[in-house]
Steps between C-alpha positions, in 0.01 A plus 500: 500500500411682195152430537498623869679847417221504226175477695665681804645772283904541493650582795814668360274754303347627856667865592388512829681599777281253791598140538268295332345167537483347148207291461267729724678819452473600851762782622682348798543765821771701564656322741528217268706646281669701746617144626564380150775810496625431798539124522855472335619755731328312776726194393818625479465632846389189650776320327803727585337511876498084434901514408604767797326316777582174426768458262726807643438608854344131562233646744209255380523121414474401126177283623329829604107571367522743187224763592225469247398830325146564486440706213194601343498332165200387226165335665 
Protein backbone atom coordinates (compact mmCIF):
# COMPACT_ATOMS: atom_id res chain seq x y z
CA UNK A 1 0.00 0.00 0.00
CA UNK A 2 2.64 2.38 0.85
CA UNK A 3 4.43 1.77 -2.18
CA UNK A 4 1.25 2.30 -4.35
CA UNK A 5 0.31 5.79 -2.66
CA UNK A 6 4.08 6.44 -3.42
CA UNK A 7 4.39 5.99 -7.18
CA UNK A 8 0.68 7.15 -7.65
CA UNK A 9 1.14 10.15 -5.43
CA UNK A 10 -1.15 10.40 -2.09
CA UNK A 11 -4.53 10.61 -2.57
CA UNK A 12 -5.45 12.39 0.69
CA UNK A 13 -3.03 15.33 -0.25
CA UNK A 14 -5.27 15.99 -3.60
CA UNK A 15 -7.59 19.34 -3.00
CA UNK A 16 -9.63 18.90 -5.78
CA UNK A 17 -13.05 19.29 -5.91
CA UNK A 18 -13.74 16.42 -9.17
CA UNK A 19 -13.97 12.77 -8.33
CA UNK A 20 -10.95 11.17 -9.15
CA UNK A 21 -9.79 7.89 -10.40
CA UNK A 22 -6.58 7.04 -8.46
CA UNK A 23 -4.26 5.18 -10.51
CA UNK A 24 -5.14 7.11 -13.85
CA UNK A 25 -6.32 10.26 -12.34
CA UNK A 26 -9.18 10.61 -14.60
CA UNK A 27 -12.13 13.04 -13.32
CA UNK A 28 -15.30 10.94 -13.38
CA UNK A 29 -18.59 12.93 -15.03
CA UNK A 30 -20.99 14.68 -13.29
CA UNK A 31 -23.50 12.42 -13.23
CA UNK A 32 -21.30 10.06 -11.50
CA UNK A 33 -20.95 11.81 -8.67
CA UNK A 34 -24.24 13.26 -8.81
CA UNK A 35 -25.29 9.48 -8.30
CA UNK A 36 -22.62 8.92 -5.72
CA UNK A 37 -24.68 11.87 -3.64
CA UNK A 38 -27.67 10.59 -4.23
CA UNK A 39 -27.41 6.84 -3.77
CA UNK A 40 -28.04 6.73 0.10
CA UNK A 41 -31.01 8.76 -0.40
CA UNK A 42 -31.95 6.47 -3.23
CA UNK A 43 -31.82 3.57 -0.56
CA UNK A 44 -33.67 4.71 2.10
CA UNK A 45 -36.49 5.39 -0.22
CA UNK A 46 -36.53 2.10 -1.76
CA UNK A 47 -36.38 0.54 1.61
CA UNK A 48 -39.18 2.49 3.47
CA UNK A 49 -41.31 1.98 0.00
CA UNK A 50 -40.04 -1.99 0.66
CA UNK A 51 -41.58 -1.85 4.48
CA UNK A 52 -45.03 0.19 3.47
CA UNK A 53 -45.97 -2.05 0.61
CA UNK A 54 -45.26 -5.16 1.94
CA UNK A 55 -44.78 -5.24 5.51
CA UNK A 56 -47.74 -2.58 6.36
CA UNK A 57 -50.44 -2.15 3.78
CA UNK A 58 -49.42 -5.81 2.41
CA UNK A 59 -50.13 -4.72 -1.27
CA UNK A 60 -47.10 -6.80 -2.82
CA UNK A 61 -45.87 -10.37 -1.89
CA UNK A 62 -42.53 -10.64 0.07
CA UNK A 63 -41.33 -12.87 -3.13
CA UNK A 64 -41.78 -9.75 -5.35
CA UNK A 65 -38.60 -8.66 -7.90
CA UNK A 66 -36.63 -5.71 -6.13
CA UNK A 67 -36.27 -3.18 -9.11
CA UNK A 68 -32.62 -2.91 -9.94
CA UNK A 69 -31.21 0.70 -10.02
CA UNK A 70 -29.21 1.50 -12.91
CA UNK A 71 -26.91 4.07 -11.94
CA UNK A 72 -24.09 5.48 -13.65
CA UNK A 73 -21.09 4.44 -11.67
CA UNK A 74 -16.99 3.95 -12.52
CA UNK A 75 -16.14 2.17 -16.09
Amino acid sequence: MCHAIKSMGNPFLNTAKELVVLDTHDCMDGEVVEALHRMEQLGKEQYSRYVSDVLVRREESIHSTIKRNNLPLFK
